[in-house]
C-alpha positions in Angstrom: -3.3 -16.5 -28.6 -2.6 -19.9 -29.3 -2.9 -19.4 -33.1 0.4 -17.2 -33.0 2.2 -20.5 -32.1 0.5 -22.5 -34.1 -0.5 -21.0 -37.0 1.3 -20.8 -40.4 3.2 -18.0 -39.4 4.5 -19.6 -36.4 8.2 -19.5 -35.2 10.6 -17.0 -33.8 8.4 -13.6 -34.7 5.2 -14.6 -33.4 6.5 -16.2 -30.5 8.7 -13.1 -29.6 5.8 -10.7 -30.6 4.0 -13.2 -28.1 6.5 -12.3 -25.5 6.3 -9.1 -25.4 2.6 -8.9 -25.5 2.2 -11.1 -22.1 4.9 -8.6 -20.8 2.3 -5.7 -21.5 -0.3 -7.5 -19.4 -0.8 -5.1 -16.2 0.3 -6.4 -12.9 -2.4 -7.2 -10.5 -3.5 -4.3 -8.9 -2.6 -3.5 -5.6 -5.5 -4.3 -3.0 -6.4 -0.9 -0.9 -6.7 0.7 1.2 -3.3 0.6 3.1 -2.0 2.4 6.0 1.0 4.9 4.4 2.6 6.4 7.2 2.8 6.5 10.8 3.4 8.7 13.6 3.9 7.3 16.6 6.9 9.0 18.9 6.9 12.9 18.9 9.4 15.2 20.7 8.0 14.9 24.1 5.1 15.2 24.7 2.9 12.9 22.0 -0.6 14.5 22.9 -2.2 15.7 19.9 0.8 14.7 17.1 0.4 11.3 16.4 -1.1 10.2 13.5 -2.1 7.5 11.1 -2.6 8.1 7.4 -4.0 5.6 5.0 -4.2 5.4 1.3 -7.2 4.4 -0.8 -9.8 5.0 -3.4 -11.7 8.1 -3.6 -15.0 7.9 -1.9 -14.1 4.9 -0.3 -16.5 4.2 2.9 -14.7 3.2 5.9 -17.3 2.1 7.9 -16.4 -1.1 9.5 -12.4 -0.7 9.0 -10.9 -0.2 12.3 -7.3 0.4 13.4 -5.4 -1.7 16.1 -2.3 -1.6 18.3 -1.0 -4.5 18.7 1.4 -5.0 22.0 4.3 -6.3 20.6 5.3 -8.0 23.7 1.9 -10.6 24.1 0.5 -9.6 20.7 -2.5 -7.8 23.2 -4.5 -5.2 21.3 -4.1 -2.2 23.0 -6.3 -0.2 21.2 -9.2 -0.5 18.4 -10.4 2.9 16.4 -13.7 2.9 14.3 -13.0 4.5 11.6 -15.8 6.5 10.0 -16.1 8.7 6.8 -14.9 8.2 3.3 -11.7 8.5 1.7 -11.3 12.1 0.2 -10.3 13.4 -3.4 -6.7 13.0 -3.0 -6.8 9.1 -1.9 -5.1 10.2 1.5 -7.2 9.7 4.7 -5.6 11.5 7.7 -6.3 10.2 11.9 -5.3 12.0 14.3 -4.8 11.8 18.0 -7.1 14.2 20.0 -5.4 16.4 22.0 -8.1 16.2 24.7 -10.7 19.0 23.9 -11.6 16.9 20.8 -8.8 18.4 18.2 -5.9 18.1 17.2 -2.4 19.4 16.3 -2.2 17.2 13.2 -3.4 19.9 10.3 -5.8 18.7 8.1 -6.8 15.3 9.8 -9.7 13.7 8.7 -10.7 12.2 11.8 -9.6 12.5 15.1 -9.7 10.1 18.0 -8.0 9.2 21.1 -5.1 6.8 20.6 -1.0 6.9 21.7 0.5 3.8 19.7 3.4 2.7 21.8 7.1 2.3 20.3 9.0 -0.3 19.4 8.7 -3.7 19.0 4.9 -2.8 18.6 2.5 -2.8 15.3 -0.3 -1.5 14.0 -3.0 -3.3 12.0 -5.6 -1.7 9.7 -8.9 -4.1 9.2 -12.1 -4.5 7.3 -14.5 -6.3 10.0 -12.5 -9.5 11.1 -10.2 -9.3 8.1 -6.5 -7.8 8.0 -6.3 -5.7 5.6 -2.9 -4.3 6.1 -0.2 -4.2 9.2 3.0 -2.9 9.8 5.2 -3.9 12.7 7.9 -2.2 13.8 11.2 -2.3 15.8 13.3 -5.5 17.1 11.4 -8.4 18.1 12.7 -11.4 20.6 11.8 -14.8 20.5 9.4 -14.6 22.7 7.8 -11.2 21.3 4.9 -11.0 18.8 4.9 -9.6 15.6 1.8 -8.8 13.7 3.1 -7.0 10.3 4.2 -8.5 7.1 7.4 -9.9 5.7 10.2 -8.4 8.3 10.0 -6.0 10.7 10.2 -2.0 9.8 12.4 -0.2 11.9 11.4 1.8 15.6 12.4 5.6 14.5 13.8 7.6 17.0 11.5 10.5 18.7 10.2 13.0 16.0 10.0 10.8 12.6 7.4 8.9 11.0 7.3 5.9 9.2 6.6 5.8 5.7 5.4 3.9 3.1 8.2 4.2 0.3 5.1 4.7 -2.4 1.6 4.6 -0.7 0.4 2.6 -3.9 2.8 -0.3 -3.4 2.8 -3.3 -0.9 5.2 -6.2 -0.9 3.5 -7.7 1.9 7.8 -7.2 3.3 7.4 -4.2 5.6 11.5 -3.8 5.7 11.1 -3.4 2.1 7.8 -1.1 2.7 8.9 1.1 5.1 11.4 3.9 5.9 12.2 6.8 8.4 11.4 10.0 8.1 13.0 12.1 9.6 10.1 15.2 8.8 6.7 13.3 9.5 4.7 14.3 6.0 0.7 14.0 7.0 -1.4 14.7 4.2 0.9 13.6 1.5 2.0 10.2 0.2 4.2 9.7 -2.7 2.6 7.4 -5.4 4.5 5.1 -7.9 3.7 6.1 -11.4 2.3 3.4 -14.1 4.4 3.7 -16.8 3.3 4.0 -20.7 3.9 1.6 -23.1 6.9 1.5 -24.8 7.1 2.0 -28.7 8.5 -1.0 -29.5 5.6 -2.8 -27.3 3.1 -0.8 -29.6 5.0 -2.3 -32.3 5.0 -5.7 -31.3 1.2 -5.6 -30.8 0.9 -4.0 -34.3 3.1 -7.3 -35.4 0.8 -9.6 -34.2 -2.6 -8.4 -35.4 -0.9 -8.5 -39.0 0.2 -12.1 -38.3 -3.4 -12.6 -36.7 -4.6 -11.1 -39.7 -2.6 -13.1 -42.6 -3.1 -16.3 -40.9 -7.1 -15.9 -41.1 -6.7 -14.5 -45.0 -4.7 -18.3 -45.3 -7.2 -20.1 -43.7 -10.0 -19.0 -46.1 -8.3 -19.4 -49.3 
């Protein structure tokens, strides 16, 4: 677009025209999958209720992703889950903890597996192979404690809420801005942030600049 600055019809329209044209350029796009909430303290007894749920593409293969918990007092991995399957039509994979006979409590899960994540300061780490592909740690962490998420720590919820990802599409790489309580653990659904449309006057503004684009080359010939 260098000819917009350039070019006869350089100067305050083409350069704002310009502006608003890099403003319509779409944000890089979010690298998934990523783990959207978690369930790690229920109500007594946590046999059977806890639960991780991760949001991805459709059809997405998770073989060779695996999920950790990571001791937030050494940084010891306490446990590693294979995950196997795909991730279904609605972008929301669902593993739950086995109950011992091999299901689950957890409605609709996915997967199920044997796990009990411990609470706080702990953290849970989603991988592809060796790679990190997303964490979350949660609770207060001493000096001498180790923290494998992102950013700052989420908070440890009390016994009976889940943490959330505050739009499963969305990662700051910040999981205090990330993450929040809730108080009604939500398996099987994720809110999404929207992408919005483009405003008329951006249309406009692109309109603006193919004309100049276009009276610029008609100036060139003559």
């Amino acid at each position: 677009m260098q000819f917009i600055a350039n070019g006869r019809f350089g100067g305050a329209l083409p350069n704002f025209c310009l502006g608003l044209v890099l403003a319509l350029v779409p944000l890089p796009a979010v690298a998934l999958p990523l783990l959207s909430e978690v369930f790690y303290d229920a109500a007594g007894s946590d046999n059977g209720l806890g639960f991780v749920e991760i949001y991805g593409e459709p059809g997405l293969s998770l073989a060779g992703f695996t999920i950790e918990g990571v001791n937030g007092a050494n940084g010891v991995v306490t446990v590693t889950l294979a995950l196997v399957g795909t991730i279904p039509e609605d972008g929301i994979f669902l593993l739950a903890d086995d109950a011992g006979d091999g299901s689950s409590l957890v409605a609709g899960a996915d997967l199920v597996l044997n796990f009990d994540f411990q609470n706080g300061p702990d953290g849970i780490a989603l991988r592809n192979n060796s790679a990190v592909v997303d964490a979350i740690g949660y609770g207060v962490f001493g000096p001498s404690e180790v923290f494998a998420g992102e950013g700052a720590p989420a908070p440890d919820v009390p016994a009976g809420s889940s943490l959330a990802r505050r739009f499963a599409n969305v990662d700051t790489d910040d999981n205090a801005a990330d993450w929040v309580a809730l108080t009604t653990p939500t398996p099987g659904f994720a809110p999404l942030q929207s992408v919005p449309e483009p405003a008329a006057g951006a249309l406009l503004a692109l309109g603006l600049v193919a004309i100049a684009s276009r009276a610029r080359r008609k100036c060139a010939v003559r």
